[in-house]
C-alpha positions as CSV (number, residue, x, y, z in Angstrom):
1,X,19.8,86.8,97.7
2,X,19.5,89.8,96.0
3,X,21.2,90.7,92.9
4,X,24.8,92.2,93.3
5,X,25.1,95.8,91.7
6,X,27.3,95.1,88.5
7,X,30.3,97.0,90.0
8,X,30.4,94.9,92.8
9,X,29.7,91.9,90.9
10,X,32.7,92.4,88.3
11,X,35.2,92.8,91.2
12,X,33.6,89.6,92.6
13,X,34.7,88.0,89.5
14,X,38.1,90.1,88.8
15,X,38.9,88.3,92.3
16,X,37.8,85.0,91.7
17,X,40.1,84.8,88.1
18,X,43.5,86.7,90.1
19,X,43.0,83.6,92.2
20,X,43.7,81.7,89.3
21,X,46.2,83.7,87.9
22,X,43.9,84.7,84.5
23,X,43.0,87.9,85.7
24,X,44.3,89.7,82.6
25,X,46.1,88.9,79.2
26,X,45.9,89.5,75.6
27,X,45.0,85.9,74.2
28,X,41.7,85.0,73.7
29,X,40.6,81.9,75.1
30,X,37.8,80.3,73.9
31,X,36.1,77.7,76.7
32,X,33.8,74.7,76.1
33,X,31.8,74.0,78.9
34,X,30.0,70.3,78.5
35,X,26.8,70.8,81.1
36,X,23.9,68.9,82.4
37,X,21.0,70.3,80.5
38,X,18.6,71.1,83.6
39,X,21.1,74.4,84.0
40,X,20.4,75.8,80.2
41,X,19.0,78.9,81.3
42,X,21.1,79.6,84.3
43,X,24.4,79.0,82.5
44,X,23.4,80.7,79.6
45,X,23.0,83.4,81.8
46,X,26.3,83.1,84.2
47,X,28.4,82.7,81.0
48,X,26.7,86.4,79.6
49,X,28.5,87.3,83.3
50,X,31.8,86.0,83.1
51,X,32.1,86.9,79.7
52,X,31.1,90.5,80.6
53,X,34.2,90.5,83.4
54,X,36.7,88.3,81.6
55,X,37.1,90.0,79.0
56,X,39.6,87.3,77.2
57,X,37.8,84.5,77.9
58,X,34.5,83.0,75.8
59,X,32.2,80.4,77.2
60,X,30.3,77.8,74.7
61,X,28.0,75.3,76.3
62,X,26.9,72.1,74.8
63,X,23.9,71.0,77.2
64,X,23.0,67.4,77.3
65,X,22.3,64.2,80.3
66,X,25.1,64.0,82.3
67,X,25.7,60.6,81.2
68,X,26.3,61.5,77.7
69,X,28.4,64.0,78.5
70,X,30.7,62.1,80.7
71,X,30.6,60.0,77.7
72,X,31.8,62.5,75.8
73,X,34.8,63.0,78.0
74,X,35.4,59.5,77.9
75,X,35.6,59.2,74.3
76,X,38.2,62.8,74.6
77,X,35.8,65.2,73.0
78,X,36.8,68.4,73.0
79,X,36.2,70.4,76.2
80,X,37.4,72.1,78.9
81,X,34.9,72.2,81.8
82,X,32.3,69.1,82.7
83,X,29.4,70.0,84.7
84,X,26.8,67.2,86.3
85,X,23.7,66.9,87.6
86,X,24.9,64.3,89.8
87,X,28.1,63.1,91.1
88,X,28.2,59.5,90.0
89,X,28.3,60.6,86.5
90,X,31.6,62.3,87.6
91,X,32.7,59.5,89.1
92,X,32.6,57.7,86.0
93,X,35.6,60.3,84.5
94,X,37.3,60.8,87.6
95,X,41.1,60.2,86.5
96,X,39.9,62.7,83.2
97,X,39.4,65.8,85.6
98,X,40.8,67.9,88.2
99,X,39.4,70.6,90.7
100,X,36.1,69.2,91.3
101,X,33.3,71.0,93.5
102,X,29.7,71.3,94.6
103,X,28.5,74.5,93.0
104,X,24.3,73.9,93.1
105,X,21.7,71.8,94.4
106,X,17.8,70.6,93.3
107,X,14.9,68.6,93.7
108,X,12.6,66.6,92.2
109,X,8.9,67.2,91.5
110,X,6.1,66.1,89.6
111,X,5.3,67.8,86.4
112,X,1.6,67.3,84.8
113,X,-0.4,68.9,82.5
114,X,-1.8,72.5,82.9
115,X,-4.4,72.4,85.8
116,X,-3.8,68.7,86.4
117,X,-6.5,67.2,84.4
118,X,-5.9,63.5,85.8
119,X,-5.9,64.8,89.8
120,X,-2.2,63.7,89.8
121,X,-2.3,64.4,94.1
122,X,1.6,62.9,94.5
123,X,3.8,60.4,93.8
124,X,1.1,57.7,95.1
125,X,-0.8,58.3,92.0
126,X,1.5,57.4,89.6
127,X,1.0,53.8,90.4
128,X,-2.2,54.0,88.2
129,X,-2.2,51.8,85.0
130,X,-4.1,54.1,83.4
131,X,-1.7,57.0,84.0
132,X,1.0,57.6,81.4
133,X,4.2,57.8,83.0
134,X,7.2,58.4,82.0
135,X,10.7,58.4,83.5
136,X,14.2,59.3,83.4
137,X,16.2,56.1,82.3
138,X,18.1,53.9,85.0
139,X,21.3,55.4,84.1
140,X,20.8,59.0,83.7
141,X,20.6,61.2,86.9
142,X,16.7,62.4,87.0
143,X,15.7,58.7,86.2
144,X,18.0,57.4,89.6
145,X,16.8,60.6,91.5
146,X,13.3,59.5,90.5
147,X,13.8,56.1,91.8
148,X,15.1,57.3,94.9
149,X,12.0,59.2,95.4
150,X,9.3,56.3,94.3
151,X,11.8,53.9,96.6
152,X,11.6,56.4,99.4
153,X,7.4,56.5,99.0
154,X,6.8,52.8,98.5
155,X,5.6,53.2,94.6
156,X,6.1,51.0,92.0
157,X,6.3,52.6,88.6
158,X,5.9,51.2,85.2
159,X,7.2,54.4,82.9
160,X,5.4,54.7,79.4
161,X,8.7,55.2,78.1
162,X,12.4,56.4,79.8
163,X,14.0,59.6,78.4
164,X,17.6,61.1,78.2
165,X,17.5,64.1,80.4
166,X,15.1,65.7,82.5
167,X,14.0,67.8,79.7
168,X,12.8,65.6,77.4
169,X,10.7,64.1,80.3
170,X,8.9,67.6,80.8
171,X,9.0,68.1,76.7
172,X,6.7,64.6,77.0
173,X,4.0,66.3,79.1
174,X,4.0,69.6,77.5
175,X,3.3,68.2,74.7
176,X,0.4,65.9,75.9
177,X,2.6,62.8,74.9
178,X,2.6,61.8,78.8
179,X,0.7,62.6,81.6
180,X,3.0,63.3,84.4
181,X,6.8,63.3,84.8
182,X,9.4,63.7,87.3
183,X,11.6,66.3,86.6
184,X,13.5,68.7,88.4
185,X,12.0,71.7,90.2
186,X,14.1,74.1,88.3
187,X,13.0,73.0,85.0
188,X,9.4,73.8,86.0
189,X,10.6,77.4,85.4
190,X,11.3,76.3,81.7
191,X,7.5,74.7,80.9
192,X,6.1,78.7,81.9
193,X,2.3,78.0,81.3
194,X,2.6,74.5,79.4
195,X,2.7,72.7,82.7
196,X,2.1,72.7,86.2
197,X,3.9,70.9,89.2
198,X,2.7,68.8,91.8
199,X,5.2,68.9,94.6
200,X,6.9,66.3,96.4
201,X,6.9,66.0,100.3
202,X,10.4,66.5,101.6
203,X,10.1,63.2,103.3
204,X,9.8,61.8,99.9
205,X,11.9,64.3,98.0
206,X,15.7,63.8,97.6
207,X,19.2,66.7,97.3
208,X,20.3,66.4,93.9
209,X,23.9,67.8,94.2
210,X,25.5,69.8,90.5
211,X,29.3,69.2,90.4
212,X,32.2,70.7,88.1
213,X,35.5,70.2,87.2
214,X,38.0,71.0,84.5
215,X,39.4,68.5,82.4
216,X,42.8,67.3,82.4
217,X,42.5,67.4,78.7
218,X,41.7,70.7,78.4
219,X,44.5,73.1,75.8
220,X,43.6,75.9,78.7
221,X,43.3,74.0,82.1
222,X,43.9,77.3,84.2
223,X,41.1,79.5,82.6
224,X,38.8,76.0,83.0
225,X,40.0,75.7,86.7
226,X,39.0,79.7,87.1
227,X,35.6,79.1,85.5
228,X,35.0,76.3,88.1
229,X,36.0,78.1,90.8
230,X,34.0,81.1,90.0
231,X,31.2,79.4,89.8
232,X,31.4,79.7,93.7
233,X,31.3,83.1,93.8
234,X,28.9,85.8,95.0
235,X,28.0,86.6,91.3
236,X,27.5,83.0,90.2
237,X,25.4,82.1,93.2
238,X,23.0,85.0,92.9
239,X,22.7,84.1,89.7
240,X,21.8,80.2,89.9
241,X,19.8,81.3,92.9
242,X,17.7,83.0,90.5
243,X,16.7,80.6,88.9
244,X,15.9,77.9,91.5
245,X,19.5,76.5,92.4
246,X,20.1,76.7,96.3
247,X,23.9,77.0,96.6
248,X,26.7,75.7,99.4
């Protein structure tokens, strides 16, 4: 989709927050938005955007594993919006939210060292012994999305080590400290030149679905409620589309 023109884009977003009933006001609000850290770069950018047309409202992220932010909630950190890379780690704070949606989607795929020095040709090859592997842990969304996709192509893996988030697994094979990692496809676009991806056959590959909600919690639930429900619109999704996220 191509970019809105910025004109069009702030009405998009004037819209989306009259919705919501925060279209304009003298107080500032200041919003914490706790966010699976596969979407650093495209909510950096989206909150540049809806800081830009709500002019009363600043967005802070903390990015982190889904799990440990859902934690977070849990133990009443803070916050005002959650946002996960998967919906079971919503689930897990269901009664501490409200207005949950699908916003984004991803996949998985195999990241390996520049050029692919050990011939990784799919998810097959990460069987070898030899191969050092590592993983997303069990409980953390890119580690079950990973053993979706190994289920889904017979292959038994026996990870070097199993990270937090999807980025320390890529920060492993930049850095020569693994040789191959599943990751998501989006966070390719993070490694630039430091690694390269071997892709993973649709048949294989799995939807991994990016939820939001605001938290009950919250000291300014309707301004988290408009920043959920903006991140629906035409300005939001030409933004995560950018940067790898199909949208609903």
């Amino acid at each position: 989709m191509p970019p809105m023109p910025r004109v069009a884009a702030l009405a998009a977003v004037a819209l989306a927050l009259a919705g919501c009933g925060i279209a304009s006001g003298d107080e500032r609000i200041n919003l914490t938005v706790l966010a699976a850290s596969s979407l650093t770069e495209a909510f950096e950018e989206l909150g540049t955007a809806y800081g830009a047309a709500a002019k009363n409202v600043t967005v802070r992220f903390e990015f982190a594993g889904s799990q440990d932010l859902a934690m977070d909630v849990e133990e009443r950190e803070p916050a005002d919006v959650l946002a996960t890379a998967d919906q079971a780690s919503m689930d897990t704070v269901a009664d501490r939210v409200t207005g949950r949606r699908a916003f984004a989607y991803n996949s998985m795929t195999i990241a390996v060292a520049p050029g692919n020095p050990k011939h990784v040709q799919g998810l097959a090859s990460l069987a070898d012994s030899r191969l050092r592997v590592v993983l997303g842990g069990p409980i953390v969304p890119v580690g079950r999305y990973a053993a979706q996709v190994l289920a889904k192509a017979g292959v038994t893996v026996r990870p070097r080590s199993e990270e937090a988030d999807a980025r320390t697994v890529l920060t492993r094979v930049r850095t020569g400290r693994a040789d191959a990692g599943i990751v998501y496809v989006t966070d390719m676009r993070s490694a630039g030149i430091s690694a390269t991806s071997v892709p993973i056959p649709a048949q294989q590959n799995v939807t991994a679905t990016y939820f939001a909600a605001a938290l009950r919690a919250s000291d300014h639930e309707p301004a988290a409620k408009a920043f959920v429900a903006w991140l629906r619109s035409p300005t939001a999704t030409a933004i995560l589309r950018k940067y790898g996220f199909p949208t609903p």
